[in-house]
Structure formats: C-alpha cells, structure tokens
N, C-alpha and C positions, 0 to 999 in steps of 0.2 A: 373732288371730295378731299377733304382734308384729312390729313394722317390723324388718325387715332392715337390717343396718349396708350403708352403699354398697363399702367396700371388701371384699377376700374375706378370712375368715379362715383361720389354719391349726388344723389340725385332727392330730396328733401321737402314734399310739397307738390303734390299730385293733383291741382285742384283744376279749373277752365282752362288759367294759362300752363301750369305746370304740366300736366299729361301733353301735347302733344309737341311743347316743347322737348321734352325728356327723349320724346317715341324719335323727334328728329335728331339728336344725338345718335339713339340706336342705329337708325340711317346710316348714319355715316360712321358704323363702327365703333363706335365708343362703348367698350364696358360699363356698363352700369352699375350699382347696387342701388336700389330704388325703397324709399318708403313712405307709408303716407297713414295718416287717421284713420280714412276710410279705407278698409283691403280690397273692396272691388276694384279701387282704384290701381292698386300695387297688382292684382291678377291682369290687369288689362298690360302694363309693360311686362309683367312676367310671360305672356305670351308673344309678347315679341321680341321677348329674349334677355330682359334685363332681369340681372339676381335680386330677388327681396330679401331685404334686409330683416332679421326679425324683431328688431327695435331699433330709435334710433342709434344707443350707443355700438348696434353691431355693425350700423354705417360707420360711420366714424373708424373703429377697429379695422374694419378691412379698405379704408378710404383714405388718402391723406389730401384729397381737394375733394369739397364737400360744397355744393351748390344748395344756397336755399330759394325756397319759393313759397313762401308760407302766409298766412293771410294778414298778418299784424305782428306788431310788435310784442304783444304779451306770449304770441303763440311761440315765438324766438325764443324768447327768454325762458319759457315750460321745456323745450324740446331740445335746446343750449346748456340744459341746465342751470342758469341763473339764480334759479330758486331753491336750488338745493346743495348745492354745493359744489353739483359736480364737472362745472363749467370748466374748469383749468385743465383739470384733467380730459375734460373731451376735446380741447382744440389745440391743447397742444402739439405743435409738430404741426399742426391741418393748417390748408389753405381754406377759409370760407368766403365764397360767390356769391354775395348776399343779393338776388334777383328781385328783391321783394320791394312794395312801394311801403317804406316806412316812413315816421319823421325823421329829419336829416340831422337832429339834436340827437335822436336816440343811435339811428346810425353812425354818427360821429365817439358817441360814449360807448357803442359796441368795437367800436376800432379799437378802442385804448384797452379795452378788457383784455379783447384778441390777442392782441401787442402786448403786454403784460404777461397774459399765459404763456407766452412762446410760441403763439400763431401769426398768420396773416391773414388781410380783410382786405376785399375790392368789394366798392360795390359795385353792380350793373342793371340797373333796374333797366325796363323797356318799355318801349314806346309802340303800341299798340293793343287788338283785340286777340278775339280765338281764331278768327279767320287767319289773320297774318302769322301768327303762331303757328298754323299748321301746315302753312306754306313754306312757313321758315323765312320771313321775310320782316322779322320785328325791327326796330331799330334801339340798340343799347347805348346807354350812357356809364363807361366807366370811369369810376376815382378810385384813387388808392397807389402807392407807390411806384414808379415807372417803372421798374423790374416787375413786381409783379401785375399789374395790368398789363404788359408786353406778352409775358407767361401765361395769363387766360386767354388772349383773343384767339387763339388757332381751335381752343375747345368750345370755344361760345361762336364763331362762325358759321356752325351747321344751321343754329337755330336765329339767324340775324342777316338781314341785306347790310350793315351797314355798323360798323360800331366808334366811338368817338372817343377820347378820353376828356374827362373832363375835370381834371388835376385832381384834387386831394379831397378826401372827404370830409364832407358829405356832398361835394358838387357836383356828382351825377345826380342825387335826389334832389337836390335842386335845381336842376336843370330840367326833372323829369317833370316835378312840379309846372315848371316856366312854361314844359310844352303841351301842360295838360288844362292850363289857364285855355290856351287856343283851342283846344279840340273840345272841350266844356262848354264854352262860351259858343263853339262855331255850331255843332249839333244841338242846342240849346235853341239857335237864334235858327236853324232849319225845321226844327219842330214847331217853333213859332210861327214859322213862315207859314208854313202846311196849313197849320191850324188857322190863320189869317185867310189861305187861297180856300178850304174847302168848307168855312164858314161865308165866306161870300160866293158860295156855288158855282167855282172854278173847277173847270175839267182839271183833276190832279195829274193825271196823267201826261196832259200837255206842259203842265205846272215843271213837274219836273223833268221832260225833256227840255225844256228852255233855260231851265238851270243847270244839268247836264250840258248843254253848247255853249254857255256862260263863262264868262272870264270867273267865275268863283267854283265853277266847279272841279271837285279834289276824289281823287280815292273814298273819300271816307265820304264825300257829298253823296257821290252818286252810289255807295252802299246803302247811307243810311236813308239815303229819297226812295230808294227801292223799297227799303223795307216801311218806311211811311206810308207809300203806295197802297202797299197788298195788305198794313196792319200788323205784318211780321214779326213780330216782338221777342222772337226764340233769342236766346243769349247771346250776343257776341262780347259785350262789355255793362254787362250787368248795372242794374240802379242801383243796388247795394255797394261796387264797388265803385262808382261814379262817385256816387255821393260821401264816400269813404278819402276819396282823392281830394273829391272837393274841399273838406273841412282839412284834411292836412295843407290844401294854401293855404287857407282863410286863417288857420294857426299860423303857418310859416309869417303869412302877411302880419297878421297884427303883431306877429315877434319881433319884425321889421320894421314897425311904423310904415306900414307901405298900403296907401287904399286899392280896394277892391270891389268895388263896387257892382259889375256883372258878374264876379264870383259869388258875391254873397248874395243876390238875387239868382242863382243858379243854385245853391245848396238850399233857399228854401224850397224852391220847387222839388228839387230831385227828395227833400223829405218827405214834400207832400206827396211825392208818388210812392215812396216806401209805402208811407202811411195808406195810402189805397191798396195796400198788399202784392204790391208788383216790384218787390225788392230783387226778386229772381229775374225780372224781364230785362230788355235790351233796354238800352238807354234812351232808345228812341220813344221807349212807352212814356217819357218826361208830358209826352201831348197830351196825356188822361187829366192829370195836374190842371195843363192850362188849360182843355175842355172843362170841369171841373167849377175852377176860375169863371167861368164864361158861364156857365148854369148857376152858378149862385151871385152873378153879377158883382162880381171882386173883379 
C-alpha cells in the first residue's frame, strides 16, 4: 500500500466512476474531503470515513490538491467557478487532477487559466468501466509538467494498475480518446456479432465460449459476451457516456482533418440506443439499436 499524503485531499465528482474510485483512495489511507451534487453520494464515502465537504469552495479551503471527476466540461467550469468570477481565487496555490474525459481543446485552455491563477493542472483521465474502478485496476493517462505528474502518481496508484505519462497537455486526452476509438469500435462489432449469431439461431452460449478461446478474446470480450449472454445490461459504462466519448473523437477527428469512419457509424447507433430510452444501460444494450435496425429493415 502506498503512503498516504499527510494532508487531506479533495475528492470532486462522486458519480459511477468517481465513488468507488474515491472509496479506493480511503483504502489506502488517504484523507479525503469529498463532494458531490448528489449528497447520498457524499454520505456513502462519509461512511467510510471521508470528511464532506460542505461546498465545493470548502474543498478547496481545506485541500491544496483537489481531484476532479465531473461529468463535462460545463459542469468544471460552474463548480471552478469560471462563471463567476471566482476562479482565481479557488485554485490558486491548488494542484487540480483533472480525471475527467473532457475535449482536449478545453483541457488545454483550462491549463493556462490554472497556470495564470497561480495553480497547477495534470491531467489523468482513465481508461476503463465501474468494474475496474472498484478493483482499482483502471489504467491512467497523465500530461502535464514532469515535476508535477511525478508528484501525483504515488496518490493516484491506489485507484490504477498501471499509469503512463503522456507529455504535455492535452496528450493524455488524447490518447484517452485514441484508446477509446478501440474499445468503441471492438464492443460495437461484439454486439453485432451476437446479434449476427442469434438471429441465425446459433446456440449463444457456444457462440461465445468459442470467442472466449479465440485469439480476439480480451478482458473486456469475455465481460461484455457475458453480459450479451444473460441480456445483462446493468451499468458498467453506460450509453450515455459512450456516446458522450464518442462525439468527443468525431470532434477531435474532424478538428484534425482525420477520417473516421466506424466512429461515426458507432455514435449513430449508440444515439439510436439513447433514443430508445436506454441511456442509463450498459453499452452493451448498443444490440436494441441494431435489433431495431433488423425490424424495420434498415
């Protein structure tokens, strides 16, 4: 286990991934001050021993590194104060761990804000669901100055197998994007598969132990063939925030002059599965969409 920093840190964003990320810092001894929109959220680490915060400027005040994990960019900017003025004065002096999947344009222009008040910014956004999060087995991508990326990794090891630097911002959100192109596209093309095997009345069962013993199958195959399996659809990595990833390439792409071609056939689908009201479900539910597709002969 990794020594614990003496002061407490904040903790910013209590949502799928952020709760049991947070609860793995407690683990391993890290002080917390915790807060979040929802307070059921904030009583769940207050039970396992993290102090709440009673707004965010009281994190801040007793916190000089201050982790976010917040659902978008607008919500940073409300909770940062951006919009009211009181931005300067909240980071200054403060380290902020920006964990969050934003665009890597906005994260770049929050660096300089940071850096101007008299703070500093890493980002680390990660690479995975809620499962791996509660194992503690995410994988982080950090950018941001080698002094201080060197400075976060001993507090962000509790909640991560594996963390990487990836020079200066915004190149860990870009990178996180690069690996989210693969895991999009790969569980995209497993739902399709499913939906291919048990519309021509393949025993699924066999379906996917065979791809289990397969040279393609991965961690995340044989999760999400499970849950294909049984219909499982409870959250690991939600539609809503799939689809939320997705258009951040499909922007990053077209900022780039760079085709994308199975992304942009992946973000219409994962709308069409909002749009059938399964924004909350696993991203595995993408197979409603392409059942869907199959009934109305598109």
């Amino acid at each position: 286990m990794s020594s614990a920093p003496s002061s407490p840190i904040g903790f910013i964003g209590l949502g799928s991934m952020g709760e049991p990320m947070a609860l793995n810092l407690i683990k391993a001894g890290t002080q917390l001050v915790v807060w979040n929109r929802s307070p059921e959220k904030s009583a769940i680490l207050a039970e396992a021993g993290a102090a709440v915060g009673k707004d965010v400027a009281d994190v801040f005040t007793r916190c000089s590194i201050v982790i976010l994990m917040l659902a978008d960019d607008a919500t940073m900017d409300m909770l940062l104060g951006r919009l009211d003025g009181s931005f300067e004065n909240r980071v200054k002096g403060h380290t902020l761990i920006n964990m969050a999947t934003v665009p890597p344009a906005y994260s770049k222009a929050l660096e300089a804000d940071v850096l101007a008040a008299g703070g500093r910014y890493v980002e680390a956004p990660v690479s995975g669901s809620r499962k791996p999060a509660e194992a503690g087995q995410l994988v982080a991508m950090l950018a941001g100055p080698d002094e201080d990326v060197a400075s976060v990794r001993p507090l962000l090891a509790p909640m991560c197998r594996d963390l990487f630097a990836c020079g200066t911002v915004p190149g860990a959100l870009v990178m996180k994007l690069a690996v989210n192109v693969f895991l999009i596209t790969m569980v995209t093309g497993l739902a399709e598969a499913t939906h291919f095997a048990e519309s021509h009345g393949l025993d699924l069962a066999r379906f996917i132990s065979i791809l289990d013993a397969g040279p393609m199958s991965s961690d995340v195959s044989r999760v999400k063939g499970a849950k294909l399996l049984t219909q499982d659809f409870s959250r690991q990595a939600g539609i809503s925030d799939v689809l939320k990833n997705n258009r951040l390439i499909a922007e990053a792409a077209r900022s780039a002059g760079i085709a994308s071609p199975l992304i942009d056939i992946c973000y219409d689908l994962y709308a069409e599965t909002q749009g059938l009201g399964l924004g909350n479900e696993d991203m595995v539910a993408v197979i409603r969409a392409m059942e869907k597709r199959t009934a109305d002969g598109t």
